[in-house]
MARVO-98000 format. One record per residue: x, y, z of N, C-alpha, C in turn; residue number from 1. Coordinates in Angstrom, 1 decimal. Atoms other than C-alpha are relative to their C-alpha. Example, Ala and Ser with C-alpha at 12.3 -4.5 7.8 and 13.67 -1.06 7.14 Angstrom:
<sites>
> 0.9 | -1.2 | 0.0 | 12.3 | -4.5 | 7.8 | 0.9 | 1.2 | 0.0 | 1
> -0.9 | -1.1 | 0.0 | 13.7 | -1.1 | 7.1 | -0.8 | 1.1 | 0.8 | 2
</sites>
This chain:
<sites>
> -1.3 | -0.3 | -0.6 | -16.1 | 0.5 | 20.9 | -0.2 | 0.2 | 1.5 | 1
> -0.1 | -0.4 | -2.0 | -15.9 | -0.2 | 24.8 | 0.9 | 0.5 | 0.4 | 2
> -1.2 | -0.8 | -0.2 | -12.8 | 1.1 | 25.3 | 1.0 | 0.2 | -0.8 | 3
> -0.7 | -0.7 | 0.8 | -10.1 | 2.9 | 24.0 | 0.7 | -0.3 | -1.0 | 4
> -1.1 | 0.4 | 0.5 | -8.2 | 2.2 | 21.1 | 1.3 | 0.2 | 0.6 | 5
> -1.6 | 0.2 | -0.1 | -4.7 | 1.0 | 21.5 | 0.6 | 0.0 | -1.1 | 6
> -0.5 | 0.0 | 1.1 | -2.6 | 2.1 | 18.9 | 2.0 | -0.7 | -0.1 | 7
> -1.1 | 0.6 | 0.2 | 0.8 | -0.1 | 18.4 | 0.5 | -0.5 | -1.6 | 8
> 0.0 | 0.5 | 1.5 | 2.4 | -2.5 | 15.6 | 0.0 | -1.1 | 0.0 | 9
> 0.6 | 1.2 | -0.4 | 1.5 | -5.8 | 14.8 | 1.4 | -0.9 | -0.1 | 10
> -0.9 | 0.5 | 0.7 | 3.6 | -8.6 | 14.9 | -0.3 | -1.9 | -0.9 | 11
> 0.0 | 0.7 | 0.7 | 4.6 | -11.3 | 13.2 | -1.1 | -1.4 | 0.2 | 12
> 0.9 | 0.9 | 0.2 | 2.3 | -13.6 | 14.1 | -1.6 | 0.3 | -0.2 | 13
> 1.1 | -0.6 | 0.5 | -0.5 | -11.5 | 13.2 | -0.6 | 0.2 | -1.1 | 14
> -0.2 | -0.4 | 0.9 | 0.1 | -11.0 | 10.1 | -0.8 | -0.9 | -0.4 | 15
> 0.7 | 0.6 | 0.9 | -2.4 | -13.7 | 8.9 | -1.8 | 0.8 | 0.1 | 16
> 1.2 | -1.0 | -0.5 | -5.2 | -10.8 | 10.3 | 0.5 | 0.9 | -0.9 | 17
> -0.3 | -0.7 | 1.2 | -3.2 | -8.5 | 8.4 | -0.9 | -0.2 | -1.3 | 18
> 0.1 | 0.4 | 1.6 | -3.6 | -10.5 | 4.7 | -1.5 | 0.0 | 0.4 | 19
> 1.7 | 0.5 | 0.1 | -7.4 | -11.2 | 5.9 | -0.2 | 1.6 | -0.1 | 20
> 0.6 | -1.4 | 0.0 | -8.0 | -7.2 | 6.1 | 0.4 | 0.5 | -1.5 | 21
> -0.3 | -0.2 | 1.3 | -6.1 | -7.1 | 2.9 | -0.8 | -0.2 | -1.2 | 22
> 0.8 | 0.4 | 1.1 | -8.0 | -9.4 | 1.0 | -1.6 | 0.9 | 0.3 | 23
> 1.2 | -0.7 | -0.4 | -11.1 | -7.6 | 2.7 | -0.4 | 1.5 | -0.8 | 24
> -0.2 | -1.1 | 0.6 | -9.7 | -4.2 | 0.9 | -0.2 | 0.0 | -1.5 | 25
> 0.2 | 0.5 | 1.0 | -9.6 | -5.8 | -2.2 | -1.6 | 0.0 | -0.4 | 26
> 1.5 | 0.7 | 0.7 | -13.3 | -7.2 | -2.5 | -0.4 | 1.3 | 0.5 | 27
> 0.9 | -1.5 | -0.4 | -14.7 | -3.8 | -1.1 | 0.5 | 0.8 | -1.0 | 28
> -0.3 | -0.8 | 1.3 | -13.0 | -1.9 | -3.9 | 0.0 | -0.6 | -0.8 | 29
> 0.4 | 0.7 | 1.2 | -14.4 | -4.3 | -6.3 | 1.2 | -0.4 | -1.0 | 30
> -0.7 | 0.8 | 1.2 | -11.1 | -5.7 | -7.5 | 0.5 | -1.4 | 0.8 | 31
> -0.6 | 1.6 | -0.5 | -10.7 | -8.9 | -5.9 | 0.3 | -1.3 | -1.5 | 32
> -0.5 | 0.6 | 1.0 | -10.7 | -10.3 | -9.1 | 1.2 | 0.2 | -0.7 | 33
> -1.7 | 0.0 | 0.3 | -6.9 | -9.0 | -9.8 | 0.6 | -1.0 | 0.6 | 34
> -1.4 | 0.4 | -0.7 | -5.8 | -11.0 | -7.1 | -0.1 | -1.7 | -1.0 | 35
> -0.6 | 1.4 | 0.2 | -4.1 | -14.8 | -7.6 | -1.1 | -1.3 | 0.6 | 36
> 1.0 | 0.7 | -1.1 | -6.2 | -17.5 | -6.1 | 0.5 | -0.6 | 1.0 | 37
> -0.8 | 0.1 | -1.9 | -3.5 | -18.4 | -3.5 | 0.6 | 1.6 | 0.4 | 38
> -0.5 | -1.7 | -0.4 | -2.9 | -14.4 | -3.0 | 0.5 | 0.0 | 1.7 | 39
> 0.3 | -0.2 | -1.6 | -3.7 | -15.0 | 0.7 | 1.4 | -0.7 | 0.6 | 40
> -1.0 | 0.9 | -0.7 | -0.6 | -17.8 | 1.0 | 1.5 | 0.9 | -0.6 | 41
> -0.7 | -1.0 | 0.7 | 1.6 | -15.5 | -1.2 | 0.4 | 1.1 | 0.5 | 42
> 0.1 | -1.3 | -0.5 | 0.9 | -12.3 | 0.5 | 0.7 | -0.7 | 1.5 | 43
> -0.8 | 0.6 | -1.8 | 1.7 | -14.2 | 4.3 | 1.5 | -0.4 | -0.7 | 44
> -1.1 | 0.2 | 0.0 | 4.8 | -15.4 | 2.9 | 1.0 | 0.5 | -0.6 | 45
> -0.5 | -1.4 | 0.0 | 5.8 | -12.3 | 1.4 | 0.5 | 0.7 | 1.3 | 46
> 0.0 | -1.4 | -1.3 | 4.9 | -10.1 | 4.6 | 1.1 | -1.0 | 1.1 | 47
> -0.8 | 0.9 | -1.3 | 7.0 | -13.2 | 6.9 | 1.7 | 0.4 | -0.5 | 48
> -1.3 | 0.0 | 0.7 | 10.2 | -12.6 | 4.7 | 0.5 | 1.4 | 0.4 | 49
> -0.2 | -1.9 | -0.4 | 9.6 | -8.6 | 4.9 | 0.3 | 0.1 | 1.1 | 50
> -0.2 | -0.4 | -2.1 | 9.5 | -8.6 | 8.9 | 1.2 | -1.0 | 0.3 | 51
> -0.9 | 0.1 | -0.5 | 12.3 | -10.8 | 8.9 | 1.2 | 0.9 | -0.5 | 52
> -0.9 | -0.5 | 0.5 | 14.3 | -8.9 | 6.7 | 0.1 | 1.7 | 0.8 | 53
> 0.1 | -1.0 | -1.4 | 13.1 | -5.8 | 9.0 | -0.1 | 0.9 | -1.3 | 54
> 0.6 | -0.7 | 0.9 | 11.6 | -4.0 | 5.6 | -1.1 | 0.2 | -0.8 | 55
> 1.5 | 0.5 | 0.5 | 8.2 | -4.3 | 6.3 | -0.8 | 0.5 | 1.6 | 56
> 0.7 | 0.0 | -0.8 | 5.6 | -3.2 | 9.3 | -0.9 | 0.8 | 0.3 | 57
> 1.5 | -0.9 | -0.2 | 2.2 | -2.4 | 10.0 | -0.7 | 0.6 | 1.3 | 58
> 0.7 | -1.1 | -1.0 | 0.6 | 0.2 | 12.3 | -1.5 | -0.4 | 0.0 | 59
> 1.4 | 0.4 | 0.0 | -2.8 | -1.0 | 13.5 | -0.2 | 0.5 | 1.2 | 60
> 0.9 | -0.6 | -1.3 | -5.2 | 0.0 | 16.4 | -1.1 | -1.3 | -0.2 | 61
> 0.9 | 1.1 | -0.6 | -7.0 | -2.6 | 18.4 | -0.9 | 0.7 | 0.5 | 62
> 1.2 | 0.6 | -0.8 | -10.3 | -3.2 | 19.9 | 0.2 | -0.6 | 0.9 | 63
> 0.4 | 1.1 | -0.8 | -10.5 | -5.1 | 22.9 | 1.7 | -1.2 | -0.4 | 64
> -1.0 | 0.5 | 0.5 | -6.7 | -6.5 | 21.5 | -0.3 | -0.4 | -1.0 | 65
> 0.6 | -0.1 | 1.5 | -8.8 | -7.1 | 18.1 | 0.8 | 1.1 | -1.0 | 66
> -0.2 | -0.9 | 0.8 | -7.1 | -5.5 | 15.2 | -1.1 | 0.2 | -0.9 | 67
> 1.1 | -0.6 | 1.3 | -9.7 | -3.7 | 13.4 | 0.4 | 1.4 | -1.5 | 68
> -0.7 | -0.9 | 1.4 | -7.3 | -1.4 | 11.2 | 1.9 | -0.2 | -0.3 | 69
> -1.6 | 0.0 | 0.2 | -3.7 | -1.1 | 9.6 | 0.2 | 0.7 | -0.6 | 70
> -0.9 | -0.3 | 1.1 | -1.4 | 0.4 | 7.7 | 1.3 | -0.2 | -0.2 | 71
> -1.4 | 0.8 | -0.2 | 1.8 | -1.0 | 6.2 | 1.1 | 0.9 | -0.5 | 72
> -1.3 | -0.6 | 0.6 | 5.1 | 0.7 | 5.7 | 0.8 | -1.5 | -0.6 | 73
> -0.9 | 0.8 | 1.1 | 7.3 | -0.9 | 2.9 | 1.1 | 1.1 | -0.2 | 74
> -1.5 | -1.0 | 0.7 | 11.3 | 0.0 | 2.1 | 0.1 | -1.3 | -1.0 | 75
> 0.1 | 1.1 | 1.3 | 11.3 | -1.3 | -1.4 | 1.4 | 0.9 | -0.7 | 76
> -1.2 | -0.6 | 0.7 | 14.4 | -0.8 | -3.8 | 0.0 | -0.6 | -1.5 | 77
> 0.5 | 0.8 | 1.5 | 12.9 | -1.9 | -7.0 | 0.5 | 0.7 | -0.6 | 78
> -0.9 | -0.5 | 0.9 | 14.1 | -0.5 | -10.3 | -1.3 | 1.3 | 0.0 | 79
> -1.3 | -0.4 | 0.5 | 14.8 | 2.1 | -11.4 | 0.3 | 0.9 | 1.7 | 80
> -0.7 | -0.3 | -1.2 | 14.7 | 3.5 | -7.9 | 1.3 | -0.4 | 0.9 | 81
> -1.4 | 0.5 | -0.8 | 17.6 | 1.6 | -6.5 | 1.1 | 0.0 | -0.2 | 82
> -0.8 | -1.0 | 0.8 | 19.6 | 3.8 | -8.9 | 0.1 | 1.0 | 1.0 | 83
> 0.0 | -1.7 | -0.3 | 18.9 | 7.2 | -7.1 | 0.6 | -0.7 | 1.7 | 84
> -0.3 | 0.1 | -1.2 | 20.0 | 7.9 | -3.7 | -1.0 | 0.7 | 1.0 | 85
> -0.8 | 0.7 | -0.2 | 19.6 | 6.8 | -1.1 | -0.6 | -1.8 | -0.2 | 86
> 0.3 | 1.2 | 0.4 | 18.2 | 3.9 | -3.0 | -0.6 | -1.2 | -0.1 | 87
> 0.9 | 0.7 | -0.2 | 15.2 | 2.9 | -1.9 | -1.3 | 1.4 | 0.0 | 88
> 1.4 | -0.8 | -0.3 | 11.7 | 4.5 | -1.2 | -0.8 | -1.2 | 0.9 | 89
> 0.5 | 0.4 | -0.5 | 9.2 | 4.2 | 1.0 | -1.6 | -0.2 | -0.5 | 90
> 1.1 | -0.1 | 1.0 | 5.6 | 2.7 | 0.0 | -1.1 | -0.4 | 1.3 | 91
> 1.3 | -0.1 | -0.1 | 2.4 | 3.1 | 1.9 | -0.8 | -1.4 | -0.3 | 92
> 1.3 | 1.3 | 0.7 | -0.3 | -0.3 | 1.5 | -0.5 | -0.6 | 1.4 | 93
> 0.8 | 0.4 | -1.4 | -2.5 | -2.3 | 3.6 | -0.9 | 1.0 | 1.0 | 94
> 0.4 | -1.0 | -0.9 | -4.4 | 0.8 | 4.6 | -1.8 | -0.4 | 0.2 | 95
> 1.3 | 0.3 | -0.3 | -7.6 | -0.5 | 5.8 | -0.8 | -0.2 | 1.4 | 96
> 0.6 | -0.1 | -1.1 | -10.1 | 0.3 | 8.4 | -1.1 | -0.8 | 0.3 | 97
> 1.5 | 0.9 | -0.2 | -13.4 | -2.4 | 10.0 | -0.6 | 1.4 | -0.8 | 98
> 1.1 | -0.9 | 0.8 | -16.4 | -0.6 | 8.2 | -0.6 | 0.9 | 1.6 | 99
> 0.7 | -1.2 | -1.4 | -17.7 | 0.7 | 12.3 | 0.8 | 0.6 | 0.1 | 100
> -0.9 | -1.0 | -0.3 | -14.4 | 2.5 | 12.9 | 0.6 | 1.1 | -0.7 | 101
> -0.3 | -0.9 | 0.6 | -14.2 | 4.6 | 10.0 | -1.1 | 1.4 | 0.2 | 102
> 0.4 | -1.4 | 0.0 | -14.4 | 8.5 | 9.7 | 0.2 | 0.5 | 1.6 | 103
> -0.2 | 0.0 | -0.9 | -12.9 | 8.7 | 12.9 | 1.6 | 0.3 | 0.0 | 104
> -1.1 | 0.0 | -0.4 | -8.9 | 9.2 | 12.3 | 0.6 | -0.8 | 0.1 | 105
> -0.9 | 1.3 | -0.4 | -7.9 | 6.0 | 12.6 | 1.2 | 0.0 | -0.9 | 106
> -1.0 | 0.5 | 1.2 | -6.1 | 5.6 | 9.3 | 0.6 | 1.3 | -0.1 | 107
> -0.9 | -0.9 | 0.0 | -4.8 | 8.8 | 9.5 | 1.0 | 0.0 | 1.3 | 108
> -1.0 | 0.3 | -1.2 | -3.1 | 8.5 | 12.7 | 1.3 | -1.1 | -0.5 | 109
> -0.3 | 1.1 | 0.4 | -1.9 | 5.0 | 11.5 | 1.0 | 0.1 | -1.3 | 110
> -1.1 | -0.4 | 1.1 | -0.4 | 6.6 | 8.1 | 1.0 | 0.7 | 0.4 | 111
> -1.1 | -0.8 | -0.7 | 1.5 | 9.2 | 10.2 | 0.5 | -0.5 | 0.8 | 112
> -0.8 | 0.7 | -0.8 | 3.0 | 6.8 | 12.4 | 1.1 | -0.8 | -1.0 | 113
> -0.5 | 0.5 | 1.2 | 3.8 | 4.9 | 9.2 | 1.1 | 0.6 | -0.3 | 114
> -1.1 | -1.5 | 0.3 | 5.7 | 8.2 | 8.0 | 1.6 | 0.0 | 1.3 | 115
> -1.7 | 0.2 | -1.1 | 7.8 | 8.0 | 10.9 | 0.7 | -1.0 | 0.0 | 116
> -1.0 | 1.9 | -0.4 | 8.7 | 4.6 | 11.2 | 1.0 | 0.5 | -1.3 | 117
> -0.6 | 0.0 | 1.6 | 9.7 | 5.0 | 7.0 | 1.2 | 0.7 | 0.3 | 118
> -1.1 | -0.9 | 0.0 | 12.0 | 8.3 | 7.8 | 0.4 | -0.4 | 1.0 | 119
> -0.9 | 0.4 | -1.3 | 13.7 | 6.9 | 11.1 | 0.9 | -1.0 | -0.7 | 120
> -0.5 | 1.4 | 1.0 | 14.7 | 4.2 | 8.6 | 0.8 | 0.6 | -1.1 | 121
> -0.5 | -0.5 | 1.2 | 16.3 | 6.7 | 6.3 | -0.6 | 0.2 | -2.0 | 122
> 0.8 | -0.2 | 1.6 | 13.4 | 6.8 | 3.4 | -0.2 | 1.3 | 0.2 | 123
> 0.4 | -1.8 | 0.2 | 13.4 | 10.3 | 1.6 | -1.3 | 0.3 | -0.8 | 124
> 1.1 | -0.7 | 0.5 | 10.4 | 9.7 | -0.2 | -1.0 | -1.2 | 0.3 | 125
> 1.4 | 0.8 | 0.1 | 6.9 | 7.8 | -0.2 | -1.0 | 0.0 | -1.4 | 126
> 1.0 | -0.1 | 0.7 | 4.7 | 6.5 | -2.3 | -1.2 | -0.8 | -0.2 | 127
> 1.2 | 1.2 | -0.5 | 1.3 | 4.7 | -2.3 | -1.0 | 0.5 | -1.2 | 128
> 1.1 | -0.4 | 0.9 | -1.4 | 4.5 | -4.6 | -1.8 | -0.3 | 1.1 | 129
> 1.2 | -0.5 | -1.2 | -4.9 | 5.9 | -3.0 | -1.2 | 0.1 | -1.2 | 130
> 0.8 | 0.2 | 0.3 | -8.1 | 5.4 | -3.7 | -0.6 | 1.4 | 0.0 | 131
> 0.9 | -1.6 | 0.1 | -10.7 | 8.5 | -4.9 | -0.2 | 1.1 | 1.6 | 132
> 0.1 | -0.5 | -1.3 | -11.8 | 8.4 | -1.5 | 1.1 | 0.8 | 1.3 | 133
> -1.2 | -0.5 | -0.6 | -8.6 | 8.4 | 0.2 | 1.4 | 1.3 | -0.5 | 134
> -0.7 | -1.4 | 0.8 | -7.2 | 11.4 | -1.8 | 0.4 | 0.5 | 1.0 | 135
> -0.3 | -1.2 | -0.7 | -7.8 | 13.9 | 0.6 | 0.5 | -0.1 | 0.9 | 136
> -0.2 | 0.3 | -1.6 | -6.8 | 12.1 | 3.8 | 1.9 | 0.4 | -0.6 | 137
> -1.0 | 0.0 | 0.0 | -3.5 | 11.8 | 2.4 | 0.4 | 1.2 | -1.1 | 138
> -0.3 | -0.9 | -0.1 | -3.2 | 15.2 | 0.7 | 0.6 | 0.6 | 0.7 | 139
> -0.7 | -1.1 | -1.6 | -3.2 | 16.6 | 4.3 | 1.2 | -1.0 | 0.6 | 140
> -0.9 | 0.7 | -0.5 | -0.6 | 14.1 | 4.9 | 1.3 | 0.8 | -0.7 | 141
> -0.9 | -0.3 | 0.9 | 1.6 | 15.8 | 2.1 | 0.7 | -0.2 | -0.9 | 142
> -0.1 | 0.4 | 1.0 | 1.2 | 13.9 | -0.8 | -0.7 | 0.5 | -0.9 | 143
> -0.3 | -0.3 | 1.2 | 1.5 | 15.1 | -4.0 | -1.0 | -1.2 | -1.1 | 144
> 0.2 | 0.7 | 1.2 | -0.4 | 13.5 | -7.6 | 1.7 | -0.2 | -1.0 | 145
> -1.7 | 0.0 | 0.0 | 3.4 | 12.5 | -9.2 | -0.8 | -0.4 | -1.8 | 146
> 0.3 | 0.6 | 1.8 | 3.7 | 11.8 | -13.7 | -0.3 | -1.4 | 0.0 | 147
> 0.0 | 1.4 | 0.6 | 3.2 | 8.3 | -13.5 | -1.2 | -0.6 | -0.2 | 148
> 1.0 | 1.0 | 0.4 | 1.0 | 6.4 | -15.9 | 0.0 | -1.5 | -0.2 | 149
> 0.7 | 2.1 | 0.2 | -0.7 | 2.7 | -16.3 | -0.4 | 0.2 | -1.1 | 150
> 0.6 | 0.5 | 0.6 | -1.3 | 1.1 | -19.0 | -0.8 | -1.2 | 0.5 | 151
> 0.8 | 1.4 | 0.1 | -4.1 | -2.0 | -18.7 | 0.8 | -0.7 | -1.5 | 152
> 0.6 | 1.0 | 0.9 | -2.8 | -4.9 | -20.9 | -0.5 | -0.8 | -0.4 | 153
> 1.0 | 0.8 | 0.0 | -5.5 | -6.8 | -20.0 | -1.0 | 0.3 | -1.5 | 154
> 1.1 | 0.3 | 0.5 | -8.1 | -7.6 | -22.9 | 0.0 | 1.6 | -1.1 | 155
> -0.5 | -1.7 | 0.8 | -6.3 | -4.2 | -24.8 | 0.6 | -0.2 | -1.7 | 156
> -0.1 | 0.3 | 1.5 | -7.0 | -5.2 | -28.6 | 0.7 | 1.2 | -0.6 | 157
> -0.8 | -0.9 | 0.5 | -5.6 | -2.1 | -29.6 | 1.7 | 0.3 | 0.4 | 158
> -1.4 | -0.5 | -0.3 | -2.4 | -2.2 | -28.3 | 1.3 | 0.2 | -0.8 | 159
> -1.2 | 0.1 | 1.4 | -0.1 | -3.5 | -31.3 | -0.2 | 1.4 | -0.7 | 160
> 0.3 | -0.9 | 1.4 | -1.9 | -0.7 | -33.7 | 1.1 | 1.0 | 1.0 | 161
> 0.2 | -1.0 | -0.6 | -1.7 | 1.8 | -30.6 | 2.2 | 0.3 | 0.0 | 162
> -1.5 | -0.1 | 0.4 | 2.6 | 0.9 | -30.5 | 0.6 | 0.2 | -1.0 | 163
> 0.0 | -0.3 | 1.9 | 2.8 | 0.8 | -34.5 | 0.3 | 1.7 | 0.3 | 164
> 0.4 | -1.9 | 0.2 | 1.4 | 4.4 | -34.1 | 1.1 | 0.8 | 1.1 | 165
> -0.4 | -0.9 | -0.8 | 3.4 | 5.6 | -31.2 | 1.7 | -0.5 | -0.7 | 166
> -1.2 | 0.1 | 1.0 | 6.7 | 4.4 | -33.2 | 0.2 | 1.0 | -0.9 | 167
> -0.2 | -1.1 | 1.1 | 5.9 | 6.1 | -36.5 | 0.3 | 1.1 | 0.5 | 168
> 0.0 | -1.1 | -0.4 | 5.6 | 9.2 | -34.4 | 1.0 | 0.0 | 0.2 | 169
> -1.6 | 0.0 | -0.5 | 8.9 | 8.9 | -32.7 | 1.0 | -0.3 | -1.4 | 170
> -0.9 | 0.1 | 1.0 | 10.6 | 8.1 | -36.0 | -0.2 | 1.2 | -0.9 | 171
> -0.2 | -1.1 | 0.9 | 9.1 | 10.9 | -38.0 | 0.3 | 1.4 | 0.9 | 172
> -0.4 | -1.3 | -0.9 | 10.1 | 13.4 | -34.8 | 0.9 | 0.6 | 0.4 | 173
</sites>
């Protein structure tokens, strides 16, 4: 790092640096095998739609005008959320730092900027899903563990018995 980070937001024509740090997030946390195998053309033509729709933008810090980190704010209004008021939520993704720049703040800065952008926009809540590691960063941020579970129905031979059984119960209760 020769000189200082510059912390701004990227834009739209960056975004194909973006999906490349994305997909990069992926194979490092050993699930690159979820993704699609056009993910990469998918994900750009997603994120082009989002920034034009102006419910989409990522917080990154340069290098040398190199983005070597990001974080994305999302206003999503998916179900059942876009019942409640005021009818969206905000969601956290794309949080990924180069491997030399971490343990340094970056991504924390970068999520708290995030945070702002989301609430100036009228989001009352957030939500993101965080890795082991990133637990604690975003604890101190003032996230909460919330009820919601996953099922895998990938390769999940038990599932019919496992619904059978969770039936009977609700019928004899």
């Amino acid at each position: 790092m020769a000189s200082p980070l510059k912390f701004d937001t990227s834009r739209v024509d960056e975004l194909p640096r973006i999906v490349e740090m994305k997909i990069a997030m992926f194979q490092e946390s050993g699930h690159a095998n979820l993704l699609a195998p056009e993910a990469e053309s998918i994900v750009l033509n997603d994120y082009q739609a989002l920034y034009k729709e102006k419910t989409a933008k990522h917080f990154v810090a340069r290098d040398n005008g190199k983005i070597i980190a990001s974080v994305g704010a999302f206003i999503k209004s998916d179900l059942p959320y876009r019942y409640f008021h005021p009818g969206c939520y905000g969601f956290i993704g794309d949080v990924y730092t180069e491997p030399h720049y971490r343990r340094m703040g970056i991504a924390k800065r970068l999520s708290h900027n995030a945070l702002k952008w989301l609430s100036s926009r009228g989001v009352m809540s957030v939500r993101l899903l965080a890795s082991d590691s990133a637990r604690p960063m975003y604890q101190k941020l003032g996230f909460s563990s919330t009820d919601e579970m996953a099922l895998s129905l990938r390769d999940n031979n038990e599932l019919s018995s496992n619904v059978d059984e969770a039936i009977r119960y609700i019928q004899d209760h």
